[in-house]
C-alpha positions, -999 to 999 in steps of 0.1 A, spaced: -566 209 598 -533 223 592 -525 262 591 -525 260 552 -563 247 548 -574 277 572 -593 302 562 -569 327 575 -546 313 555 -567 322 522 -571 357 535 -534 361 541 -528 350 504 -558 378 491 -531 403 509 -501 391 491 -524 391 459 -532 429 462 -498 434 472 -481 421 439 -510 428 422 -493 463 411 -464 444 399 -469 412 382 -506 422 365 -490 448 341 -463 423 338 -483 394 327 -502 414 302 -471 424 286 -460 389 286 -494 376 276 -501 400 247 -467 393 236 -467 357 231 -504 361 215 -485 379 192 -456 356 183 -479 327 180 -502 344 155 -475 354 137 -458 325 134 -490 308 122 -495 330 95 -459 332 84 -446 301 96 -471 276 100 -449 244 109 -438 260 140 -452 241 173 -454 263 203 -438 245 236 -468 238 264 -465 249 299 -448 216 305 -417 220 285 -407 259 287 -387 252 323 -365 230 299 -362 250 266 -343 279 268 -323 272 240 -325 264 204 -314 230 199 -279 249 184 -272 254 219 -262 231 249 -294 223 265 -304 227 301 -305 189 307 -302 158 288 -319 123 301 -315 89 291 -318 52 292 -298 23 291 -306 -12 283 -274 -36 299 -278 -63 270 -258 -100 270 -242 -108 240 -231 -86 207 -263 -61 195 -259 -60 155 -262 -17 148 -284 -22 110 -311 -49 127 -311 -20 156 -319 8 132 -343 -14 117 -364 -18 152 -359 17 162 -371 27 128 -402 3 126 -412 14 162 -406 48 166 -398 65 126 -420 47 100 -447 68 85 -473 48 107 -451 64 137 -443 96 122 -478 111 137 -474 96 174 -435 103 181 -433 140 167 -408 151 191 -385 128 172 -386 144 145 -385 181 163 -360 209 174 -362 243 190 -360 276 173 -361 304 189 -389 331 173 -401 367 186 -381 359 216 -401 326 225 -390 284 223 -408 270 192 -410 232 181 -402 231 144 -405 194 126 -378 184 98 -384 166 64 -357 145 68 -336 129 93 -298 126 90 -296 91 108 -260 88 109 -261 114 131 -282 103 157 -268 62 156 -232 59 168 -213 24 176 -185 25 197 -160 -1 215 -154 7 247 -120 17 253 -98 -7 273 -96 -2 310 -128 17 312 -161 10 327 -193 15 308 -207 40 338 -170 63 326 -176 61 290 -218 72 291 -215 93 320 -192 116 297 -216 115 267 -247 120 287 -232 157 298 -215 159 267 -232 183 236 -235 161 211 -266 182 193 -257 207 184 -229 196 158 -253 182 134 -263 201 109 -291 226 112 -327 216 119 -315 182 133 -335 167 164 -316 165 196 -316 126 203 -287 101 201 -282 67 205 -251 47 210 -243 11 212 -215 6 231 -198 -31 233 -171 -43 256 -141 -51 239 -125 -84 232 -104 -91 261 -135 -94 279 -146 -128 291 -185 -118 287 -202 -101 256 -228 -82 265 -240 -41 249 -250 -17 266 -277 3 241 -284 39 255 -308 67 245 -308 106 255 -327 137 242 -335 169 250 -356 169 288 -377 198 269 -390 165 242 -394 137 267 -392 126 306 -384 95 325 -423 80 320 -418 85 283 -388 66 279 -401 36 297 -427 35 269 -402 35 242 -378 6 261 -417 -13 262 -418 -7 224 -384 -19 220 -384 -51 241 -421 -62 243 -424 -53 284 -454 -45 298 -445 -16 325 -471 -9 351 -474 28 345 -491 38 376 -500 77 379 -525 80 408 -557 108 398 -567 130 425 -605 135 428 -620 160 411 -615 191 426 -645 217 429 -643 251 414 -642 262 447 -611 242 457 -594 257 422 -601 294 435 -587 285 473 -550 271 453 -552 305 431 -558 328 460 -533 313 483 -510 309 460 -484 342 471 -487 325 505 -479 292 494 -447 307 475 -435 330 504 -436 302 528 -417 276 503 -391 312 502 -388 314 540 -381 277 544 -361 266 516 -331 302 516 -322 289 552 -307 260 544 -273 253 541 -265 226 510 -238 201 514 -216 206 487 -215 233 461 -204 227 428 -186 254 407 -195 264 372 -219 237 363 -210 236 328 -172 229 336 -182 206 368 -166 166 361 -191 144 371 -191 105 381 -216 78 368 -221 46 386 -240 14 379 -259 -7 405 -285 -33 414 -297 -35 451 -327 -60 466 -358 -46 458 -374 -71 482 -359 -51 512 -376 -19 501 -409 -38 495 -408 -50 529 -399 -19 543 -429 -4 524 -453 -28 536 -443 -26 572 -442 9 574 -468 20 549 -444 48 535 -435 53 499 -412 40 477 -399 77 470 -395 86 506 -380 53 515 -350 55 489 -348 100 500 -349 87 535 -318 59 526 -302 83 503 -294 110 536 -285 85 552 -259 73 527 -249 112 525 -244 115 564 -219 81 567 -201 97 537 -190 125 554 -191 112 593 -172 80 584 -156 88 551 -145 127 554 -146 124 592 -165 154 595 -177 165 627 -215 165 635 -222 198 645 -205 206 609 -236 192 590 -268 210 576 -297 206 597 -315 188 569 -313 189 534 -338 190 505 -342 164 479 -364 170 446 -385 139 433 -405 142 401 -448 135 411 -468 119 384 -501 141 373 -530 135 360 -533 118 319 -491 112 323 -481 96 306 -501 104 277 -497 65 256 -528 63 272 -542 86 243 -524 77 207 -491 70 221 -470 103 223 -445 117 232 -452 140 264 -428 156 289 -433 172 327 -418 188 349 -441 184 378 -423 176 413 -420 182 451 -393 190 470 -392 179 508 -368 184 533 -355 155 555 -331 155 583 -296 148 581 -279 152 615 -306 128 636 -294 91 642 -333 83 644 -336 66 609 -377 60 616 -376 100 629 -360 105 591 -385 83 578 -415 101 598 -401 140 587 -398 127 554 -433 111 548 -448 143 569 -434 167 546 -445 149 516 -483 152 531 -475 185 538 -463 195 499 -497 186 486 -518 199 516 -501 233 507 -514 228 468 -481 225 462 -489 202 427 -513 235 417 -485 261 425 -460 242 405 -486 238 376 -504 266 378 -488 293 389 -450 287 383 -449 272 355 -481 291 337 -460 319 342 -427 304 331 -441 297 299 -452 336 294 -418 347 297 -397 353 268 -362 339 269 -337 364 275 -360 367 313 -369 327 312 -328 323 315 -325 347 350 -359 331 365 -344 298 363 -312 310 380 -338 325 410 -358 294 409 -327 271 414 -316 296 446 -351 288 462 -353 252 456 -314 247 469 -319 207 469 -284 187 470 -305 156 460 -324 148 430 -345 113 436 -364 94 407 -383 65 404 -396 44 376 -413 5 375 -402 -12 342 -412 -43 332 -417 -68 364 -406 -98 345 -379 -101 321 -377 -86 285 -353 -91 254 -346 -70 227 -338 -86 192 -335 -116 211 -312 -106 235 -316 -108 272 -318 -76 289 -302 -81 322 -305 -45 335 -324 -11 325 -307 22 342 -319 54 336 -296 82 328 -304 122 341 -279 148 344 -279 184 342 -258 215 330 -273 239 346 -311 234 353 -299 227 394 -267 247 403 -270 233 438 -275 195 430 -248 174 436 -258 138 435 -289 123 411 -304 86 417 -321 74 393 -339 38 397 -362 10 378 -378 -17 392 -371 -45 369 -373 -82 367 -376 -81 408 -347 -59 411 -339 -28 423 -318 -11 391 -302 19 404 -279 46 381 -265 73 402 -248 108 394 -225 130 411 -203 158 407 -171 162 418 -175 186 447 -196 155 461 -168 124 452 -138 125 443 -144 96 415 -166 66 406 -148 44 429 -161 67 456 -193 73 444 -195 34 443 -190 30 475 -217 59 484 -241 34 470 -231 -1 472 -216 3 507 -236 35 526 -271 31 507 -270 -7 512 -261 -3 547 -291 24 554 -314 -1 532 -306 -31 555 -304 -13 588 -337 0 582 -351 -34 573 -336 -46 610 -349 -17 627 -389 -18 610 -392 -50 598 -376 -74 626 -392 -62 657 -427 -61 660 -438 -87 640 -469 -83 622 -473 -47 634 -470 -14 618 -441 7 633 -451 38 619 -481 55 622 -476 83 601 -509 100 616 -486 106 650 -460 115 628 -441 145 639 -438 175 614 -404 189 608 -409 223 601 -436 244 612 -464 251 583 -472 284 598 -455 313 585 
């Protein structure tokens, strides 16, 4: 039984309770009353407007006139030349006929800002030219240059009012290129859609059949509800005391003046299955585990750092499916979440299986400290409450607490392969960057699993690499070399035996506060 599932540790959060009690309980009835308000009203005088659910208020801050907090994406790598008017014509008889109109809302959404609080308000009519663009990519320049640019770019707001914030682009190689091929590319709004989202629409698009894979917890008892709401101030003091004392590895400047690098990749997916089965670790903590190490030979071989000059550890962020998500399951729409863990691994330790170990440990450890409930619950019930002008500053404080360099997600797509108006899709990549949601980030990896191969997009700002070329080699040199030199180390000794027993794992951090 760890410290967290002890009684004592219940009673200790009671005493934070009646501590705060004084000063968030007046709080949250001013809040609370206040948004009663603004939703009544804007039933009875507005009665289009949609209120935003606890999901989406960390991500809409802004109305959609505004550059928004973060934009994410999706890119299908196509061979051949992708005609824009038979595109339209998909896009529109999958996701915009009036059989669809009902199921993909959000496309046809923006935010408004009312009484202080994010509203979804629909539109009668959408300006297409305005979300479809076709472009030639410019000679000498690499897809990754051209869509990492127009992924952080604000290209919403110029539309004319009460225009949705998606766009999509086809972007085609140009004719001095030996191989035809288009790369088709998707982004909107993270407050309208998330990563499991888009992998429905690329399935609409292409036919593939994704193995959308969000594991249920069992059914808790009230009882176990009342433990996560009560220990809750515990819970968030001892994420505060463990997450301020770390130092991050790079810090970027003003995030919205902050040149970032895109790069495309595909690595061997059957190496990370096989580490997986050998060591009975996740997929998640695997690629966190790889990623640090790709981080540390950047700066020990690359920058030539000295060891003593690195962070103890560092944090990475990785999104954690919930319950009912994604919600296709029930009439096919549009959902978004912000749900997710954060977990510290180590970065200094040349013990790749010890990195491995901390990694899978801490992971345990997130949701043995009803860490999905606090997130869920209690931060983000909260966040919604808030009216903008105080939802702006929170995110700021909630960014200082969580002061990840890392951000890690991964999504399955279609195991075999797919086409798209006959087409061959040779790669899907998904796209995620940020403004200013994570002011300490400095590096995003984003992969799919697709046709048996490990599709990787990765993200990093300048204070991180000094280009693509060197955020290229960050990943196909240093995350390839942590990959295979795990495989050697788990996979080749031992045969037939698990090398990690994550039961004997040990922890990194003490639980105990």
């Amino acid at each position: 039984m760890t410290y967290c599932e002890k009684p004592l540790f219940v009673v200790y959060g009671i005493l934070l309770w009646i501590l705060f009690a004084p000063l968030w309980f007046p709080m949250l009835i001013v809040f609370s009353s206040w948004k009663i308000v603004a939703i009544l009203l804007a039933k009875c005088l507005y009665p289009e407007l949609i209120p935003i659910s606890f999901n989406d208020a960390y991500f809409a801050l802004y109305a959609c006139d505004q550059q928004p907090l973060m934009s994410v994406g999706a890119t299908l790598r196509l061979k051949g030349r992708v005609e824009m008017e038979r595109f339209m014509r998909k896009f529109h008889e999958c996701f915009l006929s009036q059989d669809s109109e009902n199921r993909y809302k959000n496309l046809y959404c923006y935010f408004v800002i009312y009484c202080n609080f994010v509203f979804k308000k629909p539109v009668t009519k959408l300006l297409l030219e305005n979300h479809f663009i076709e472009k030639t990519l410019p000679r000498g320049m690499e897809p990754e240059d051209y869509l990492g640019k127009w992924i952080v770019t604000d290209t919403y707001h110029h539309k004319p009012e009460g225009q949705p914030c998606w766009q999509v682009i086809i972007l085609r190689r140009g004719p001095e290129y030996d191989r035809e091929e288009t790369f088709v590319s998707i982004k909107m709004h993270h407050g309208m859609i998330d990563g499991y989202s888009f992998v429905h629409m690329i399935d609409k698009l292409t036919g593939g059949k994704s193995p959308y894979i969000v594991t249920s917890p069992e059914n808790e008892t009230i009882f176990t509800k009342i433990k996560h709401v009560l220990q809750g101030p515990a819970l968030a003091v001892n994420v505060l005391m463990r997450n301020v004392r770390t130092d991050v590895v790079a810090r970027q400047g003003n995030p919205f003046e902050t040149k970032w690098s895109m790069s495309f990749s595909s690595l061997n997916l059957d190496i990370v299955k096989r580490i997986r089965r050998k060591t009975n670790a996740k997929f998640a903590t695997i690629m966190m585990t790889a990623a640090t190490g790709a981080l540390k030979r950047l700066y020990m071989e690359d920058r030539q750092h000295l060891f003593d000059s690195l962070p103890e550890q560092v944090w990475i962020e990785s999104p954690l499916g919930i319950p009912k998500h994604p919600a296709m399951t029930k009439g096919g729409k549009f959902c978004n979440h912000f749900t997710a863990g954060v977990f510290a691994t180590p970065l200094r330790t040349e013990d790749r299986l010890y990195r491995l170990q901390s990694l899978e440990k801490d992971f345990h450890a997130y949701h043995e400290r009803s860490g999905l409930q606090l997130m869920a619950w209690l931060l983000f019930g909260f966040y919604w409450l808030q009216p903008v002008f105080m939802r702006r500053h929170y995110t700021n404080y909630v960014s200082f607490i969580y002061r990840f360099t890392v951000l890690y997600s991964g999504l399955m797509t279609s195991p075999t392969k797919v086409s798209l108006l006959g087409h061959p899709v040779d790669n899907i990549y998904f796209l995620q960057a940020t403004a200013s949601a994570f002011p300490y980030v400095s590096l995003f990896l984003m992969c799919s699993t697709y046709d048996g191969k490990l599709d990787l997009s990765c993200y990093a700002s300048q204070e991180l690499v000094k280009n693509r070329e060197e955020l290229e080699r960050l990943i196909q040199v240093h995350l390839k070399a942590e990959l295979e030199q795990m495989y050697k180390d788990y996979c080749q000794k031992d045969e037939g035996k698990v090398v990690v027993d994550m039961d004997a794992c040990i922890p990194r951090y003490d639980t105990r506060l």
